[in-house]
N, CA, C and O atoms as CSV, one atom per row, in Angstrom:
chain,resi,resn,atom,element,x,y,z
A,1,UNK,N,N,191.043,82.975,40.746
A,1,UNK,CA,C,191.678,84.267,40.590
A,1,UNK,C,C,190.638,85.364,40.333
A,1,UNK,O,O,190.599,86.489,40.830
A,2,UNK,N,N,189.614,84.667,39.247
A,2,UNK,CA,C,188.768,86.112,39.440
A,2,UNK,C,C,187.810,85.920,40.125
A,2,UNK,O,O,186.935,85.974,39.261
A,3,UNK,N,N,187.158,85.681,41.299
A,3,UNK,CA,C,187.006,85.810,42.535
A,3,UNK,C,C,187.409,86.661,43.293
A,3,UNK,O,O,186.871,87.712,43.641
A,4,UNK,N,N,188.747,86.053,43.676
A,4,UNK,CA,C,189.682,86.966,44.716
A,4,UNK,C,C,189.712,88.411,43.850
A,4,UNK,O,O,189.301,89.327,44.563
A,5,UNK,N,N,190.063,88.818,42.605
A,5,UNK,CA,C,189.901,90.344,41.930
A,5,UNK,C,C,188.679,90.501,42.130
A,5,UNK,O,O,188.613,91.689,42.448
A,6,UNK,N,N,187.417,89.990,42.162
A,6,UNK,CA,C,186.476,90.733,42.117
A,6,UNK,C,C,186.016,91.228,43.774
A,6,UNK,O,O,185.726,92.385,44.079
A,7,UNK,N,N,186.036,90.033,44.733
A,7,UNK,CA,C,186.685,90.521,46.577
A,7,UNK,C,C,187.267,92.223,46.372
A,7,UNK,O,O,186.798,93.309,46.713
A,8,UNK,N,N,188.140,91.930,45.861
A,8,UNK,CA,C,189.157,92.843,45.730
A,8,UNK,C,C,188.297,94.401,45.548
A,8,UNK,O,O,187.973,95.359,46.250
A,9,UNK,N,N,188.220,94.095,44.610
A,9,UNK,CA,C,187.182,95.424,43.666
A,9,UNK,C,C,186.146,95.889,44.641
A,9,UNK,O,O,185.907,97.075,44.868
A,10,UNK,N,N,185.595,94.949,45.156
A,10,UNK,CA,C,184.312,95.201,45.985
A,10,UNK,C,C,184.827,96.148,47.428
A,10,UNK,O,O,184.280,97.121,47.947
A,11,UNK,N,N,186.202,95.357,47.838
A,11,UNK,CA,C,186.260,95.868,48.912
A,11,UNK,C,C,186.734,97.190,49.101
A,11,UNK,O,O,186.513,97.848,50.117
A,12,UNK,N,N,187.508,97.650,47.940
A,12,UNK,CA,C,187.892,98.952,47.178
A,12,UNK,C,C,186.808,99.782,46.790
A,12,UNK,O,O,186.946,101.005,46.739
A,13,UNK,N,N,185.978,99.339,46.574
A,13,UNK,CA,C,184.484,100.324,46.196
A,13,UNK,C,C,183.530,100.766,47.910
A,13,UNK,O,O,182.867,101.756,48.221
A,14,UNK,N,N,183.855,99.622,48.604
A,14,UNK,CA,C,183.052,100.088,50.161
A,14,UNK,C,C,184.082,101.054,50.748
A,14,UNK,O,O,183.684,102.055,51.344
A,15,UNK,N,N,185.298,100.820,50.618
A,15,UNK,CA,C,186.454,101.513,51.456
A,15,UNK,C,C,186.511,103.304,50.663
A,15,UNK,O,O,187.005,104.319,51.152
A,16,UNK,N,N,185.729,103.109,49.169
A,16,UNK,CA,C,185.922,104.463,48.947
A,16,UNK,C,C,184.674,105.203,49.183
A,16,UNK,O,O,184.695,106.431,49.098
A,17,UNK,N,N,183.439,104.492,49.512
A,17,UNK,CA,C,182.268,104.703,49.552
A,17,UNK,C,C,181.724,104.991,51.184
A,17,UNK,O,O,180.689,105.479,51.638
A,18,UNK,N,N,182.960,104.432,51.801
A,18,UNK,CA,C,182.834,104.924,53.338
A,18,UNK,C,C,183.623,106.182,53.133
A,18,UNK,O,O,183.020,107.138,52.645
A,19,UNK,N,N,184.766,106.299,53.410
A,19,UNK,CA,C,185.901,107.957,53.058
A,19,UNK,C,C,184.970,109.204,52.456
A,19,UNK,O,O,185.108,110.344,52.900
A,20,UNK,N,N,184.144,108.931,51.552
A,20,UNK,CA,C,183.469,109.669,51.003
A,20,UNK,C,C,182.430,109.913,51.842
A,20,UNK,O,O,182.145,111.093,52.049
A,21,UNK,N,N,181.700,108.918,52.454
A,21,UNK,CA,C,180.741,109.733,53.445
A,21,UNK,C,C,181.221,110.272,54.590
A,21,UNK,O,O,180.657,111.219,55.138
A,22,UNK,N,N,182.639,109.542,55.191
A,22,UNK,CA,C,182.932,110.372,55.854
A,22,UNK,C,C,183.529,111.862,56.107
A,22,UNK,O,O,183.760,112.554,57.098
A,23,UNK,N,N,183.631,111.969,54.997
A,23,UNK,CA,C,184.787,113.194,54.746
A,23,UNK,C,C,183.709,114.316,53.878
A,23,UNK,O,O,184.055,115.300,53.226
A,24,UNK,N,N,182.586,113.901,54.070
A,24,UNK,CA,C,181.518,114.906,53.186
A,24,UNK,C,C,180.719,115.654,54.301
A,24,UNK,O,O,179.759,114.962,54.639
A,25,UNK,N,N,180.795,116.935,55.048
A,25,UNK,CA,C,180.638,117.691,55.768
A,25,UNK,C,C,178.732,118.103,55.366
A,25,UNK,O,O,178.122,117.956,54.307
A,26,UNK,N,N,178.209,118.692,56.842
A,26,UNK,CA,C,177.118,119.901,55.967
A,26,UNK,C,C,177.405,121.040,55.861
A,26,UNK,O,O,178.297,121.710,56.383
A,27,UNK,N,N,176.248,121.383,54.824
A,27,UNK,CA,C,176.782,122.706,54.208
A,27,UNK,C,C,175.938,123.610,55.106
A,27,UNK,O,O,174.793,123.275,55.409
A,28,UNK,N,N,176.456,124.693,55.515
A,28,UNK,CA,C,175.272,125.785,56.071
A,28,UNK,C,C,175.462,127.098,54.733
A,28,UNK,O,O,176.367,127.549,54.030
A,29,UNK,N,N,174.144,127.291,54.927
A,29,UNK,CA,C,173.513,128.276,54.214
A,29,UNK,C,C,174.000,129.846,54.672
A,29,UNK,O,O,173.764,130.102,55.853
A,30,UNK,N,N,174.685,130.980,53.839
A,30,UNK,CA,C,175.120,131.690,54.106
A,30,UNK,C,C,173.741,132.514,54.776
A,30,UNK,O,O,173.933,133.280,55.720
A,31,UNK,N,N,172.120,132.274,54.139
A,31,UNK,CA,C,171.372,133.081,53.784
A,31,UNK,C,C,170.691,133.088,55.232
A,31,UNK,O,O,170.360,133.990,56.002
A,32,UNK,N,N,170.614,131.443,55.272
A,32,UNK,CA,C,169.483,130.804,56.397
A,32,UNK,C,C,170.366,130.381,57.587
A,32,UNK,O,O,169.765,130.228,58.650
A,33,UNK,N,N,171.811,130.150,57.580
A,33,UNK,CA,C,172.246,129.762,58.539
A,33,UNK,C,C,172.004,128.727,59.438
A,33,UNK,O,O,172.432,128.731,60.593
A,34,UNK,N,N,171.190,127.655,58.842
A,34,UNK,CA,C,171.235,126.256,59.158
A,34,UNK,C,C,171.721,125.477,58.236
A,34,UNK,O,O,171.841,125.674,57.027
A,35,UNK,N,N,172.026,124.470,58.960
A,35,UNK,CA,C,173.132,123.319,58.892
A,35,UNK,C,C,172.369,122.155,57.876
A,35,UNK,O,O,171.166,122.013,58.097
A,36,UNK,N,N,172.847,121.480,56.998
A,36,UNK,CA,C,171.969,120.672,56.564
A,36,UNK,C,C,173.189,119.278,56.019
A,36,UNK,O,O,173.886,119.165,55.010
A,37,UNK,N,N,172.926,118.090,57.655
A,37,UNK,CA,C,174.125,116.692,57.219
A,37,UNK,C,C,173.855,116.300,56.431
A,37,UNK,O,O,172.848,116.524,55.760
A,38,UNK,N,N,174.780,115.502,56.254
A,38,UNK,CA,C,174.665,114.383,55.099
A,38,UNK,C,C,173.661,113.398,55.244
A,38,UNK,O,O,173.056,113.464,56.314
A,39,UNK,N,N,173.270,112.381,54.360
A,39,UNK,CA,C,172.753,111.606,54.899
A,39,UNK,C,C,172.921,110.469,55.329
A,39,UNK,O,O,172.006,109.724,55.680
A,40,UNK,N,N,174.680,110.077,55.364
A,40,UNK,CA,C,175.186,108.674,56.142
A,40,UNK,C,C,175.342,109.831,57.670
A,40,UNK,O,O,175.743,109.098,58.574
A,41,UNK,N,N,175.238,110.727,58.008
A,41,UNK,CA,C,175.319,111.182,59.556
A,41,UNK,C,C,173.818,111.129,59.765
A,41,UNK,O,O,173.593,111.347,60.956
A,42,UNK,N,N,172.603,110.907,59.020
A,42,UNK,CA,C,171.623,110.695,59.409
A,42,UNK,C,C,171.537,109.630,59.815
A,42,UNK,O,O,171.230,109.686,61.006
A,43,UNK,N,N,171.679,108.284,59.349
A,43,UNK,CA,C,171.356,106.681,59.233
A,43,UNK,C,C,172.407,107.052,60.800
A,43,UNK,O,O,171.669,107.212,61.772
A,44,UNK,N,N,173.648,107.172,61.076
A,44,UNK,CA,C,174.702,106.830,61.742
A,44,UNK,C,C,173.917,107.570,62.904
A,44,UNK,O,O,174.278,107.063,63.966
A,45,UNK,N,N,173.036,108.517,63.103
A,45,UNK,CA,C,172.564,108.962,64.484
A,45,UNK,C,C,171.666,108.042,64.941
A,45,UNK,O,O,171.529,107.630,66.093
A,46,UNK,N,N,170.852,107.649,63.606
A,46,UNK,CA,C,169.660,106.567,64.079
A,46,UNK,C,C,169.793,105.484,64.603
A,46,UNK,O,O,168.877,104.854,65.131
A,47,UNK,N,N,171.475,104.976,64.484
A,47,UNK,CA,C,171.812,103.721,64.853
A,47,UNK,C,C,171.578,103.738,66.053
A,47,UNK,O,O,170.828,102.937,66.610
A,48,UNK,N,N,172.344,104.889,66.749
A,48,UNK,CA,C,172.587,105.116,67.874
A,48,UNK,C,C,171.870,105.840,68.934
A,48,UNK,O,O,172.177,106.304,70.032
A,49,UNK,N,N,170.737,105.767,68.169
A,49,UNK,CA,C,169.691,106.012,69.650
A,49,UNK,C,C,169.204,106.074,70.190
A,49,UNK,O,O,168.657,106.949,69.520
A,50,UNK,N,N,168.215,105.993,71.615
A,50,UNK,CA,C,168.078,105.791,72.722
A,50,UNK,C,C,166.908,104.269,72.180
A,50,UNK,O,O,166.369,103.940,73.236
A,51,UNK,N,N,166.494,103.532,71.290
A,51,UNK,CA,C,166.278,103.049,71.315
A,51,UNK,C,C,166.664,101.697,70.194
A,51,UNK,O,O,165.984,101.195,69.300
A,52,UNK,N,N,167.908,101.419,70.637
A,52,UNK,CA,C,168.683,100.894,70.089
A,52,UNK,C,C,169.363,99.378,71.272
A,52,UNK,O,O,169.426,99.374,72.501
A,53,UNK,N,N,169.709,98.428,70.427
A,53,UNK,CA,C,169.996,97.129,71.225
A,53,UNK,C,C,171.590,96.586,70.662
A,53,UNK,O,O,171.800,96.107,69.547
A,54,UNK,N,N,172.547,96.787,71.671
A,54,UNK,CA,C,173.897,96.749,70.548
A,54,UNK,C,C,174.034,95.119,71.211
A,54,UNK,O,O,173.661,94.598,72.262
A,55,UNK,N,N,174.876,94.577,69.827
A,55,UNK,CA,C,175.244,93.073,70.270
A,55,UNK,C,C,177.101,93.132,70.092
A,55,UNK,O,O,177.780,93.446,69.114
A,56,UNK,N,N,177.476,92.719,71.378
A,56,UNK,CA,C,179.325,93.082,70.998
A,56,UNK,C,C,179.566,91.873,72.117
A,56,UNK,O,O,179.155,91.671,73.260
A,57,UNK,N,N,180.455,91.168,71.184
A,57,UNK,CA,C,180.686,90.300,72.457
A,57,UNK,C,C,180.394,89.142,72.656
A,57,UNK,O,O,180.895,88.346,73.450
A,58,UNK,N,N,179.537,89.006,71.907
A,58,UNK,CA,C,178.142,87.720,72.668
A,58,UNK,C,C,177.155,88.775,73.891
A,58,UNK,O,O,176.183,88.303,74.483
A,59,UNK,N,N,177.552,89.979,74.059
A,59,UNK,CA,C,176.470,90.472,75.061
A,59,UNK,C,C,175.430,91.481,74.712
A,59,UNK,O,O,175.826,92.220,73.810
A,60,UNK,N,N,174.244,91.748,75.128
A,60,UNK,CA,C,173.365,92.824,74.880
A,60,UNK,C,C,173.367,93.894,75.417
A,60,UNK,O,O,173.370,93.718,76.635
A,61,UNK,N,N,173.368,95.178,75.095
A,61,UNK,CA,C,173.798,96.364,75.653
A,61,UNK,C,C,171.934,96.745,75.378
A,61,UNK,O,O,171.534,96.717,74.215
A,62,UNK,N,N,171.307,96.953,76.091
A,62,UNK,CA,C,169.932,96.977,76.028
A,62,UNK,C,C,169.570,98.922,76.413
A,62,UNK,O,O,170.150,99.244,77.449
A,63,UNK,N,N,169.057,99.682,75.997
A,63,UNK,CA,C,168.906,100.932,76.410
A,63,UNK,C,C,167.899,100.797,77.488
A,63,UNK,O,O,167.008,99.956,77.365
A,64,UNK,N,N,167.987,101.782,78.847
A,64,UNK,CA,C,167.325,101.936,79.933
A,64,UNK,C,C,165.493,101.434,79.566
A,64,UNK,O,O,164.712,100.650,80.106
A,65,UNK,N,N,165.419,102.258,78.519
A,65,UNK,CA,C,163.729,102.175,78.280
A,65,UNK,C,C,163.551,102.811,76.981
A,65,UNK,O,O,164.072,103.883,76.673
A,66,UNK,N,N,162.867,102.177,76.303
A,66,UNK,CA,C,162.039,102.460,75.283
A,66,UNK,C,C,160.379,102.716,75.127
A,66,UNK,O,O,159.739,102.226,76.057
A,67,UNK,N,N,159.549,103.433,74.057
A,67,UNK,CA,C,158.323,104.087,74.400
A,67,UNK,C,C,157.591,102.553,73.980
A,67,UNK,O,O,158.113,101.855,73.111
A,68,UNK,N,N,156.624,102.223,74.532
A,68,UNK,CA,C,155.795,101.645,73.890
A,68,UNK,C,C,155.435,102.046,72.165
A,68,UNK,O,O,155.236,103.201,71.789
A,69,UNK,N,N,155.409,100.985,71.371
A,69,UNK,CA,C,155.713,100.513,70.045
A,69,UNK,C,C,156.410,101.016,69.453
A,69,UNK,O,O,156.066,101.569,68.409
A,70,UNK,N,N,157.540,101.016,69.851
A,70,UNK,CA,C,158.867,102.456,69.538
A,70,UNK,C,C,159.694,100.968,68.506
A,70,UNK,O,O,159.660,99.768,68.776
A,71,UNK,N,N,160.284,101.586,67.464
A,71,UNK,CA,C,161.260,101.005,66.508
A,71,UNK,C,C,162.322,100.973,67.118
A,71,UNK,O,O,162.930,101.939,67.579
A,72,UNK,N,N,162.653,99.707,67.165
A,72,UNK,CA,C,163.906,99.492,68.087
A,72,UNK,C,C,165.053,98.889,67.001
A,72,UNK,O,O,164.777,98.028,66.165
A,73,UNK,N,N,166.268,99.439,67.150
A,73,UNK,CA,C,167.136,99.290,65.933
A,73,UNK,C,C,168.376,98.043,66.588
A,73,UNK,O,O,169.206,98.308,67.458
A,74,UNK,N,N,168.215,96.705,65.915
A,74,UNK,CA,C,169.363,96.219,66.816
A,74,UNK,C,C,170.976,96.096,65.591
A,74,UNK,O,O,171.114,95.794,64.405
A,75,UNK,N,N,171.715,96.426,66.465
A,75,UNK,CA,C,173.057,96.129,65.690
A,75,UNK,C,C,174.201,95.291,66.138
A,75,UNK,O,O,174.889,95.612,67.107
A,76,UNK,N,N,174.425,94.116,65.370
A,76,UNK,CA,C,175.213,92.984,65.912
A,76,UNK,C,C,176.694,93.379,65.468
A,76,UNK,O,O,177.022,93.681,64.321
A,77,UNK,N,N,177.204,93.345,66.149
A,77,UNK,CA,C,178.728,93.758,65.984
A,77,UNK,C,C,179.164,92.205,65.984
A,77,UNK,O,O,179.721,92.182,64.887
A,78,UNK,N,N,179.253,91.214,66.361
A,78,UNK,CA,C,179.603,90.226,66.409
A,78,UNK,C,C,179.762,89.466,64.656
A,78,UNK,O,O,179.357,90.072,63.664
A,79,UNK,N,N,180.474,87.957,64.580
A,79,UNK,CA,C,180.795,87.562,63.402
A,79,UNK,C,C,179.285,86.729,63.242
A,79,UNK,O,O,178.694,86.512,62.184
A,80,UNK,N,N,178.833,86.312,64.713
A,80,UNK,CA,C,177.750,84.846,64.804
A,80,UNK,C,C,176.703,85.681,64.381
A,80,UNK,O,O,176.811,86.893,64.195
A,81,UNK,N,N,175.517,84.897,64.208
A,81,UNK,CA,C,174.278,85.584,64.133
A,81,UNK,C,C,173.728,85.644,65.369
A,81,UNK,O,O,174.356,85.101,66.278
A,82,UNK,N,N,172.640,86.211,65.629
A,82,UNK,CA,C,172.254,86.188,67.159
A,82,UNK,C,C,170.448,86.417,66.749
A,82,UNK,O,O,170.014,86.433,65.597
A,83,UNK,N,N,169.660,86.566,67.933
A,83,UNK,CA,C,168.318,86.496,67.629
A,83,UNK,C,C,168.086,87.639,68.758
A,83,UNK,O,O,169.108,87.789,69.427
A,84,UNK,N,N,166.955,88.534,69.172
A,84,UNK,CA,C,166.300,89.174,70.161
A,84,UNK,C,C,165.086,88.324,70.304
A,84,UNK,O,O,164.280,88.437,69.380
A,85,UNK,N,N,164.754,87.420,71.350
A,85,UNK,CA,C,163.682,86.271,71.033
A,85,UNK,C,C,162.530,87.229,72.407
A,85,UNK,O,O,163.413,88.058,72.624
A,86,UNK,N,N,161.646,87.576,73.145
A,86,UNK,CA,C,161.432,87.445,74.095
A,86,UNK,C,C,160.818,86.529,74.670
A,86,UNK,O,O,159.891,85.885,74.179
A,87,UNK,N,N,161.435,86.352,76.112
A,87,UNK,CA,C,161.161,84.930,76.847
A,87,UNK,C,C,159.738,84.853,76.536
A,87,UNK,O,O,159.563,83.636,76.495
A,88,UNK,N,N,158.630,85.395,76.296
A,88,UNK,CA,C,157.951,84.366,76.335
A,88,UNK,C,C,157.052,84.067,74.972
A,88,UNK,O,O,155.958,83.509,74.895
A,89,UNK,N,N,157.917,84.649,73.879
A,89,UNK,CA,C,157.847,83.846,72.699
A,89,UNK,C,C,157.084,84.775,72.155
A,89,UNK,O,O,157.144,84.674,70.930
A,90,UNK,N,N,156.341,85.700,72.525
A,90,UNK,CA,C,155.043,86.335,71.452
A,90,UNK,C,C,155.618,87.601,71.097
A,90,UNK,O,O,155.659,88.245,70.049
A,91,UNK,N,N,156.207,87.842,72.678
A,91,UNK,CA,C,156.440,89.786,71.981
A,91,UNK,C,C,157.239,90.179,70.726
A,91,UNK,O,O,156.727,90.706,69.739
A,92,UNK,N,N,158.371,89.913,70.839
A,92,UNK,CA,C,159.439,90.088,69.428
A,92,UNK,C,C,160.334,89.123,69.964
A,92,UNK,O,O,160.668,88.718,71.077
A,93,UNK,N,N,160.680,88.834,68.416
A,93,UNK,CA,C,161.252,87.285,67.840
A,93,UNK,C,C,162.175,88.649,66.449
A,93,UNK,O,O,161.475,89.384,65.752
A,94,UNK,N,N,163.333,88.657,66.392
A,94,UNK,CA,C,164.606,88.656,65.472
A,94,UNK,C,C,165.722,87.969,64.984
A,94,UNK,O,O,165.946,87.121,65.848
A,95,UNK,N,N,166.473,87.861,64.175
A,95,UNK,CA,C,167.389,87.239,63.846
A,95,UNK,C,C,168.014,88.353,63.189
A,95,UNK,O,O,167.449,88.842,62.211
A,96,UNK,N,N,169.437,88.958,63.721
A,96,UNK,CA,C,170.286,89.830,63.115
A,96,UNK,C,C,171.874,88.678,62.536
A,96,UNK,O,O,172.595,87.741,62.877
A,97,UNK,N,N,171.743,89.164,62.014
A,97,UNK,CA,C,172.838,88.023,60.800
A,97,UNK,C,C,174.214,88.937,61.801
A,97,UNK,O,O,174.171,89.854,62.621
A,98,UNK,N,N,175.029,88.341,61.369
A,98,UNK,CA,C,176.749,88.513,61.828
A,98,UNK,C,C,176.973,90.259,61.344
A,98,UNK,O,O,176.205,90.327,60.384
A,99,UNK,N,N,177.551,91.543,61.488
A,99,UNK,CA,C,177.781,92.095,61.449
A,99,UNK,C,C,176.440,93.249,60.714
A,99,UNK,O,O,176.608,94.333,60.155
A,100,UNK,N,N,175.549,92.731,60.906
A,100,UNK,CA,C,174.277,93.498,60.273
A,100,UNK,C,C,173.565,94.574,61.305
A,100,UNK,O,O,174.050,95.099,62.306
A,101,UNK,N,N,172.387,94.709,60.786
A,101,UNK,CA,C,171.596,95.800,61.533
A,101,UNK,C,C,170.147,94.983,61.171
A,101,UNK,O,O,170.130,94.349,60.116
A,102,UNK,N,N,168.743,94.987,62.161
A,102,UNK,CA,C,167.798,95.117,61.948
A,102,UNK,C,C,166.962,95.604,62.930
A,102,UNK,O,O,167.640,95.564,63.957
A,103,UNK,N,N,165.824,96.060,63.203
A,103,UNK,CA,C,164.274,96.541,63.628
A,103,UNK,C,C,163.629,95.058,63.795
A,103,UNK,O,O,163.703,93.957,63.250
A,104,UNK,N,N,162.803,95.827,65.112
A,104,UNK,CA,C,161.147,95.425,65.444
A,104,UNK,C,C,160.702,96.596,66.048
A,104,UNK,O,O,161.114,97.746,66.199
A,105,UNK,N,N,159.481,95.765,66.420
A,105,UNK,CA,C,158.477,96.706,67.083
A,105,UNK,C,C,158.769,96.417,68.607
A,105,UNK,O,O,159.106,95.301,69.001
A,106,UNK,N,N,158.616,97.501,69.425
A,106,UNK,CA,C,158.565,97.461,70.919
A,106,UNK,C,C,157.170,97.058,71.284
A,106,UNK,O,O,156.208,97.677,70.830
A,107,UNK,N,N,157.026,95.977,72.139
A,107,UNK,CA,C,155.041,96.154,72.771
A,107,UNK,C,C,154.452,97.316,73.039
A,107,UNK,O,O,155.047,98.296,73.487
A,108,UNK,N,N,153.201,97.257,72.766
A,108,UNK,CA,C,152.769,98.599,72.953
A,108,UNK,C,C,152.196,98.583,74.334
A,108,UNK,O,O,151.631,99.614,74.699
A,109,UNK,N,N,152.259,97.516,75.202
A,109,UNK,CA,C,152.142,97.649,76.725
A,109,UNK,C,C,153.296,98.164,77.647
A,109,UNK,O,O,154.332,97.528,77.454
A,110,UNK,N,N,153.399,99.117,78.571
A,110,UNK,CA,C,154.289,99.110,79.411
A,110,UNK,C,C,154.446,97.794,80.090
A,110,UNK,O,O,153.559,96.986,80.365
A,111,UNK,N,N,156.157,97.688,80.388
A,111,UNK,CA,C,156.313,96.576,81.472
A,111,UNK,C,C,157.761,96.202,80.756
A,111,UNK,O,O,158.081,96.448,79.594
A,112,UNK,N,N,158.585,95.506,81.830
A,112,UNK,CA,C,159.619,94.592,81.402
A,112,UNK,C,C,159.543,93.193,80.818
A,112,UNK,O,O,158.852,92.259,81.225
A,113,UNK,N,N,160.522,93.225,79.612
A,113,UNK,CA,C,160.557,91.860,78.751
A,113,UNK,C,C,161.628,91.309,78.301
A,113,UNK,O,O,162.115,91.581,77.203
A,114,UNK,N,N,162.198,90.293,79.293
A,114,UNK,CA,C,163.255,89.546,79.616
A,114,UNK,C,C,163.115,88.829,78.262
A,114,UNK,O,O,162.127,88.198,77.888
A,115,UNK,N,N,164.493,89.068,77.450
A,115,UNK,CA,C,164.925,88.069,75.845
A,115,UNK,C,C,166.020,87.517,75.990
A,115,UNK,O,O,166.820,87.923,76.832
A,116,UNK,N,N,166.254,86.548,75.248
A,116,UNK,CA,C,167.871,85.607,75.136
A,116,UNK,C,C,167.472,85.808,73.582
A,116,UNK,O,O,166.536,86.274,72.932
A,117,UNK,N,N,169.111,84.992,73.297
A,117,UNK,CA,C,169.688,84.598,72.271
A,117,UNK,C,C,168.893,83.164,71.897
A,117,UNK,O,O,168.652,82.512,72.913
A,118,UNK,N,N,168.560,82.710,70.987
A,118,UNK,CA,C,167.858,81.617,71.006
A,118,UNK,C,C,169.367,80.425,70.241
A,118,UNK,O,O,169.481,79.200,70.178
A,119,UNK,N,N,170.091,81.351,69.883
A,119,UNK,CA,C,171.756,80.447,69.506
A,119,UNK,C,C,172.124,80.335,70.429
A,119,UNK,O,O,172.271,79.195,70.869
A,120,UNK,N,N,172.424,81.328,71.108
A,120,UNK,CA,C,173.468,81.290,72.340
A,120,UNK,C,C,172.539,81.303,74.211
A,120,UNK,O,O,172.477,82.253,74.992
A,121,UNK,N,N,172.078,80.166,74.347
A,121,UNK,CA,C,171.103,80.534,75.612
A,121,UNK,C,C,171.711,81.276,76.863
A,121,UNK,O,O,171.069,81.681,77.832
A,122,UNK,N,N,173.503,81.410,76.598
A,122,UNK,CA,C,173.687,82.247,77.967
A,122,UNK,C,C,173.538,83.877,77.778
A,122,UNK,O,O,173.595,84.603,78.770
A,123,UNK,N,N,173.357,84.384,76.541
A,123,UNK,CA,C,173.025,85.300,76.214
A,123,UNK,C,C,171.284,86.244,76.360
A,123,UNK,O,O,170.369,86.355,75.544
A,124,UNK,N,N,171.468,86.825,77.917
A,124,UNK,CA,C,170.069,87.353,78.326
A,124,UNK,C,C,170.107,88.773,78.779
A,124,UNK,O,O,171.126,89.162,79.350
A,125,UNK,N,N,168.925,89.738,78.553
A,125,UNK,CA,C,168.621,91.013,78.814
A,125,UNK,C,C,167.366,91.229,79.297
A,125,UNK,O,O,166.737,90.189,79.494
A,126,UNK,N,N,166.573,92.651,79.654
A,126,UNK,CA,C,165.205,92.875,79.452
A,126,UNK,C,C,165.363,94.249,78.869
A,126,UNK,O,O,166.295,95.047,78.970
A,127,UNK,N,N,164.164,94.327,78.203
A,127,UNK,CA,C,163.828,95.268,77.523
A,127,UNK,C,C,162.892,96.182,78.290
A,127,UNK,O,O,161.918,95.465,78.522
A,128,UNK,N,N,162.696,97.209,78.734
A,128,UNK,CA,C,162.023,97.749,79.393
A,128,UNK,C,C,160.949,98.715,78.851
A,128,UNK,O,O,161.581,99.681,78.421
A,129,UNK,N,N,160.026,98.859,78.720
A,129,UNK,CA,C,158.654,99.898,77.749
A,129,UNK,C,C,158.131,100.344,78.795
A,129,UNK,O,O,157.614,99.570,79.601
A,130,UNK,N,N,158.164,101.891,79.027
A,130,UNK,CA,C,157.508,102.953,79.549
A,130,UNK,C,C,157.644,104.481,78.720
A,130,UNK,O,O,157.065,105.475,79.158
């Protein structure tokens, strides 16, 4: 029982801790007239961009191209864990847990770099650096 109340509590503290960032606007400056977000619309742009690797599905949604040694943000939407391995083992190697977020580094060589899932082997992409 107190388990399940403390579940409880927890999940009541994220559910008010999301509402609150969402519902918290920026303020612009009457003086300066720029805009200044919050900072969960900061993290929430970074998720999303251009060098970013979404996992939904069991599939990889891979962005066109990324810069050489560019921070690449991956986010697993899925329950499984999944890995960004590249095929040939040296470039980047990840493990994003079930509904998480993590980073690597992009090679700092141009060129394409074909990765799987090292759980799931039908799970394949390339990563492209230019």
């Amino acid at each position: 029982m107190k388990t399940y109340r403390t579940a409880i509590i927890a999940a009541a503290a994220a559910i008010l801790l999301l509402v609150a960032g969402c519902s918290s606007g920026g303020s612009t400056s009457p003086s300066s007239g720029t805009s200044q977000p919050p900072a969960a619309s900061a993290s929430a742009s970074a998720s999303t961009s251009a060098d970013a690797i979404l996992i939904k599905d069991f599939t990889f949604m891979a962005p066109a191209s990324v810069a050489p040694g560019a921070t690449v943000t991956v986010t697993n939407t899925d329950s499984q864990a999944h890995t960004v391995t590249s095929d040939d083992g040296a470039s980047f190697d990840v493990t994003i847990q079930g509904g998480a977020t993590a980073t690597f580094t992009a090679p700092s060589t141009p060129g394409s770099f074909a990765f799987h899932c090292t759980f799931h082997r039908n799970m394949h992409a390339t990563l492209v650096v230019k």
